[in-house]
N, C-alpha and C positions, 0 to 999 in steps of 0.2 A: 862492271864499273872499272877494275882493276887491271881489264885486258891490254890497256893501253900505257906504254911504258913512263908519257908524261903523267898519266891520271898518278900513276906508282910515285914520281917524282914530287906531284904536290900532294899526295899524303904525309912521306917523308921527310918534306921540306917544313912539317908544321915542328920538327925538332930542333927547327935553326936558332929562333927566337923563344926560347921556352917560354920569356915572361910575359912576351906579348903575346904570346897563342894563349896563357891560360888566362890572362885578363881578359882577354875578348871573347872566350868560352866561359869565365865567371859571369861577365856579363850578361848573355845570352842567357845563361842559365838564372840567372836569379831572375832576370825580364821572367822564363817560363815560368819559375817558382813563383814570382810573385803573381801572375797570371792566375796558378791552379789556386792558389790560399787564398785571394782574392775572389773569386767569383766562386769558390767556396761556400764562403762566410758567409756571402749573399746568399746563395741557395740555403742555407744554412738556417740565417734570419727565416726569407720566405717557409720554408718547412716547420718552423718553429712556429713563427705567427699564421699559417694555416692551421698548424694542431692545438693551438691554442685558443685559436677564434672559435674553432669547431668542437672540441672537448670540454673546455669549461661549464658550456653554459647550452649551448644548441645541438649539439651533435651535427654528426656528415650528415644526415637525410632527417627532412622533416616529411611526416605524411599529414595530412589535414583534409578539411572540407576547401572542395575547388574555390569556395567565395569566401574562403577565411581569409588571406591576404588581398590587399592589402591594410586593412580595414581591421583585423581581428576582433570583429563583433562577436560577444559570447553565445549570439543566438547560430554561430556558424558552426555546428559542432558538428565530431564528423556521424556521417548518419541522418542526418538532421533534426530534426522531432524525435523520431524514433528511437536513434540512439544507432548503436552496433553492437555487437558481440563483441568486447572487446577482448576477452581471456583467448576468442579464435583466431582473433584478427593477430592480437603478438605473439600467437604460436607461428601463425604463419612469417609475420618477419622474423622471429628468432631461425626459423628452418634455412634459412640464406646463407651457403657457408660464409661468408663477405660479413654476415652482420655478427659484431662483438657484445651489442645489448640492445635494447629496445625498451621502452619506458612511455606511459601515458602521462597527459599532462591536461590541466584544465586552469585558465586564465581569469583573471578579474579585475576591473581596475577599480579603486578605492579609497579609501581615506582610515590612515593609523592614529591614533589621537593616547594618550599618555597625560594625564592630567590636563594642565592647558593647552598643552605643544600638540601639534597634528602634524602631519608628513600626507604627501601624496604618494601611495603606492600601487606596484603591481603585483597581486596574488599568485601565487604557483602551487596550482595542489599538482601531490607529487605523490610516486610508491618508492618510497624511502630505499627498500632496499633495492631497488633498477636503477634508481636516478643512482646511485653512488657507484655502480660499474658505468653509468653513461657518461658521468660528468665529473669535475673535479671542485667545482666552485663551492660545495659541502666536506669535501674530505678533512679540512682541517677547523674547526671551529672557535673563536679566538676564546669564547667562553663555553659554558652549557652542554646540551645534549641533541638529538634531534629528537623533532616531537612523536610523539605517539598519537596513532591514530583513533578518531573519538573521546579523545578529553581535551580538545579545545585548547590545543599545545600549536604555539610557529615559534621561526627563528625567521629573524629580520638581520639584513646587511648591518655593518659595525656603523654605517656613518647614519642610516637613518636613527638608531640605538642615541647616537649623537645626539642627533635632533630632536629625537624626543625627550633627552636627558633619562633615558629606561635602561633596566639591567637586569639580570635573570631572575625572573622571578616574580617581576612585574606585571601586574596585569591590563593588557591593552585593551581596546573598543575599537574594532572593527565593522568600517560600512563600507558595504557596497551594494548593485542591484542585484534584485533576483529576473534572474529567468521569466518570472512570470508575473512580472512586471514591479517588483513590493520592491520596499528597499530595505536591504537585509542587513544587518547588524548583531552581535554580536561580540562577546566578552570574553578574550585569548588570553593565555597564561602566555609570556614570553624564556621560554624555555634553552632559547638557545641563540650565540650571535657571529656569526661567518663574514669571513673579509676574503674577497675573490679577488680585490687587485684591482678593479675598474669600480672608480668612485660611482659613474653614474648608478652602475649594477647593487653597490651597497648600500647607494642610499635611498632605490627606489622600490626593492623587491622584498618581501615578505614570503615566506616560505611555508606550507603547512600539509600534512599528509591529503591525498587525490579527496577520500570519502569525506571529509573534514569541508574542503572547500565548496563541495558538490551540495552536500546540506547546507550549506551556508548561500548559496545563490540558488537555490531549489531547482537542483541539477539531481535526475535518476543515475544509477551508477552506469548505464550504459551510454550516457554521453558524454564525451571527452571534446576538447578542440583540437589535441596533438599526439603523436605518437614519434619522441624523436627517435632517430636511428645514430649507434656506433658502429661503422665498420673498421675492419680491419687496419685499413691504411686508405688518410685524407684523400689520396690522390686516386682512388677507385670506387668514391662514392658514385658519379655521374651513371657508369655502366652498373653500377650494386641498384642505384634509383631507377634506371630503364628495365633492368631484370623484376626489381619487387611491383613496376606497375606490370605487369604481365602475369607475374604468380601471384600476387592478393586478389582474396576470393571479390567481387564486386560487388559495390557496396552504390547506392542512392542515397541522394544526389551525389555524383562521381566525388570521391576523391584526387588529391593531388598527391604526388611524390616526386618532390625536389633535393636536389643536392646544394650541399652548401655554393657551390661557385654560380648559381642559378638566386639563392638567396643572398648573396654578398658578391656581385658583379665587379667593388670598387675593386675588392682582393683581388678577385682575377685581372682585374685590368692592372695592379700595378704590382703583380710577380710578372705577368706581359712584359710590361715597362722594364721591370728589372732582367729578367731574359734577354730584351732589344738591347739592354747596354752591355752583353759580354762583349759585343764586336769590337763594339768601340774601345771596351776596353784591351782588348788585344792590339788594335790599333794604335792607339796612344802610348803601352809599352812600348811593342816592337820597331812604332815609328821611332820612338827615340834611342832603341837599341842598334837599328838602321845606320843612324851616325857617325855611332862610335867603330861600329864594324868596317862600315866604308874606311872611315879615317884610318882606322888599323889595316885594311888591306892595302889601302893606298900609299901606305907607309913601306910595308911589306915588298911591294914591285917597284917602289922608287928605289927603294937598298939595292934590289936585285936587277937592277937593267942593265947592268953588262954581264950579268948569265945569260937574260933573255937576249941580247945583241950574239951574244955566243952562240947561245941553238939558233938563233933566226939565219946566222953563218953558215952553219953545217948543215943548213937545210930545212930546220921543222918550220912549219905552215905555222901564220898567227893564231890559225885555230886549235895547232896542238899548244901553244901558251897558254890562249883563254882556257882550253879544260886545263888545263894546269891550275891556274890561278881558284878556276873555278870546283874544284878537286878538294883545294885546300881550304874553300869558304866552307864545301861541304861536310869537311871530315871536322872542322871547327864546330858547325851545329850539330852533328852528331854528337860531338864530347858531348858538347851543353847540355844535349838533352839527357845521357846518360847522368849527366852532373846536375843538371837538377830534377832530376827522379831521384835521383841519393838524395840532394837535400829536401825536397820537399817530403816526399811521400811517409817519410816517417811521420811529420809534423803533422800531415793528414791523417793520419790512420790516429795519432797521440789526440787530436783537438777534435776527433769523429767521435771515441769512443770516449773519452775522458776529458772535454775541451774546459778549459782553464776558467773560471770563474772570475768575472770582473766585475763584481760587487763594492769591491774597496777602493774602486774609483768612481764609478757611478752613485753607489749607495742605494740605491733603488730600484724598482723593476721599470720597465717601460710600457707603454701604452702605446699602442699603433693601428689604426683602423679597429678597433673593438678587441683587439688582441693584446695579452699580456707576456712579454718579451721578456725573459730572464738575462741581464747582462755578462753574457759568456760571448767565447771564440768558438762554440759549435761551427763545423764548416759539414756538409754534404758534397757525399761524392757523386762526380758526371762526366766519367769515362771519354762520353763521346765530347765534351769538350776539351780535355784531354787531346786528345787525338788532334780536335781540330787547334789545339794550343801547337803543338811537336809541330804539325805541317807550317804553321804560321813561323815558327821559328825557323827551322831550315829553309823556308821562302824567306824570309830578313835576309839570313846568310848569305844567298846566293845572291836575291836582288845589289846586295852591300860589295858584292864582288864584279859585277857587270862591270862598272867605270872603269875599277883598277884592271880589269881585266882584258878589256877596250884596249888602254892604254898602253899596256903592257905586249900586247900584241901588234900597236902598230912603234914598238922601238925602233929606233933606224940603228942598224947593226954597224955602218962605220963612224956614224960620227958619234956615236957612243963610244964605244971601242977607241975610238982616236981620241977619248976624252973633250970634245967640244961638247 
């Protein structure tokens, strides 16, 4: 790049103008920085609201009976009639290096009633101690305990607690169907009361250990409707779910194994969306960092056109001016990008691992597609946009010097020179 004694001249020439070369490199550079911290934040959110869609309440993979979606009829259970094995079946997805927990689940829908007040709710018997590495919607309980299995112990969301005007201790009347056709009822201690963060969640689900629900809808221990899955990381469920239908022993009527972005499409359609917009978003910086650059270069070769009349004299080709001109657009987006990799990347690496809590302007968590959003500056890193950020800036630069550089190359050297 440097073989050529004009290219030498317009690197050197970027110390004529100190203030104007660094303003037109702060520029560029804050365009990049705001480029990385911005579409950051985005990924950021997206990673947030996939791990929270997926951990609180559903896990990355659901296994079930093929005909259990969409419909969740309780007679879908997996196995059918028969039931499963189910102590072999979560031996085999725990053996998945990919899976972080595994937890059976069985469903009910029914009616809570508390003196006069009733609520419609959904049943979730559960193995207390799985569900609490699979999920998080239990970990903190606003009151109570969680129930124990065989004495007619649940905990119900805080807003249905509301609605029933109920509190620990209470005892509720639960109905729903059974299995084999009765309708089944029975008389729960209310033991304990959990707020997850999504109102619909707390004021519809009722909580109560797996054997507990299964007698209560006259369900044998070996049929369940669900086996969620935790893997390791959101983004590796798809190939974790094409691996575990391959290594689960086979099981009649066939099983299903889905990943979350198979069970919530809208997510994946709008991190897509959000993806589609880095471009633009680069475009929309840089276009407007484009301007100023031009303006500034164009400024730069107007000052200088009786140097350029001077070598156009002695002989250099208009093409050793444009690399000249064009030399000193590039040595300006190099600063930048070194200047802002100094400013940004600390700010990234501080709001990655530590990002700033914005609670005290917000006040409150957010809700988004079923996900529970913490008001913080989390941003996630993405290298390869990175990369395609730098290239995008020294293309501004150079595109921003074409004109001035045009121009500068066709000076007429005497009537320049002879000051006309």
């Amino acid at each position: 790049m440097l073989e050529s004694p004009w290219l030498r001249i317009g690197w050197r020439n970027l110390g004529r103008n100190r203030k104007r070369t660094t303003l037109t490199a702060l520029g560029l550079a804050i365009g990049f920085a705001a480029n990385v911290l911005l579409v950051g934040w985005v990924e950021g959110l997206q990673a947030e609201m996939v791990e929270s869609a997926t951990s609180l309440v559903n896990g990355q993979i659901e296994i079930h009976d093929a005909e259990f979606r969409p419909d969740r009829s309780m007679f879908d259970t997996i196995g059918g009639r028969a039931g499963v094995d189910v102590d072999a079946l979560l031996r085999a997805v725990d053996a998945d290096t990919a899976v972080v927990a595994a937890a059976p689940r069985v469903y009910a829908g029914g009616l809570v009633s508390s003196g006069e007040a009733t609520s419609a709710g959904m049943f979730m018997g559960i193995d207390p101690a799985r569900e609490l590495v699979l999920t998080r919607f239990l970990d903190q309980l606003v009151e109570g305990r969680l129930p124990v299995s065989g004495q007619n112990e649940l905990v119900v969301g805080e807003e249905m607690a509301r609605q029933l005007s109920a509190a620990v201790d209470d005892e509720l009347v639960v109905v729903a169907s059974g299995a084999d056709g009765s309708m089944a009822n029975d008389l729960y201690r209310l033991v304990g009361i959990f707020r997850s963060g999504l109102t619909e969640l707390d004021a519809t689900f009722a909580v109560m250990p797996i054997g507990d629900l299964q007698a209560l809808m006259v369900l044998p221990p070996s049929r369940i409707h669900e086996i969620a899955v935790a893997t390791t990381d959101p983004w590796i469920a798809e190939t974790t779910a094409l691996r575990l239908r391959e290594t689960l022993p086979g099981v009649e009527p066939a099983i299903e194994v889905v990943s979350w972005d198979v069970l919530n499409p809208a997510m994946v359609d709008y991190v897509a969306l959000a993806d589609s917009m880095h471009f633009i978003i680069i475009f929309i910086v840089f276009g407007i960092a484009l301007f100023g650059v031009a303006n500034a270069t164009l400024m730069a070769t107007y000052e200088r056109r009786r140097e350029f009349a001077v070598m156009l004299a002695l002989g250099a080709t208009p093409r050793s001016i444009w690399s000249t001109v064009l030399s000193e657009a590039l040595a300006v987006a190099l600063a930048s990008l070194i200047l802002g990799a100094v400013l940004i990347f600390p700010v990234m690496v501080w709001f990655h691992n530590a990002p700033p809590d914005m609670r005290w302007l917000l006040e409150s968590d957010i809700t988004l597609m079923g996900a529970l959003l913490s008001p913080s500056l989390r941003v996630e890193y993405n290298p390869s946009f990175w990369l395609t950020c730098a290239v995008a800036l020294i293309v501004t630069a150079v595109i921003a010097a074409l004109y001035p550089a045009f121009r500068a190359g066709r000076t007429p050297p005497a009537d320049t020179l002879s000051g006309l």
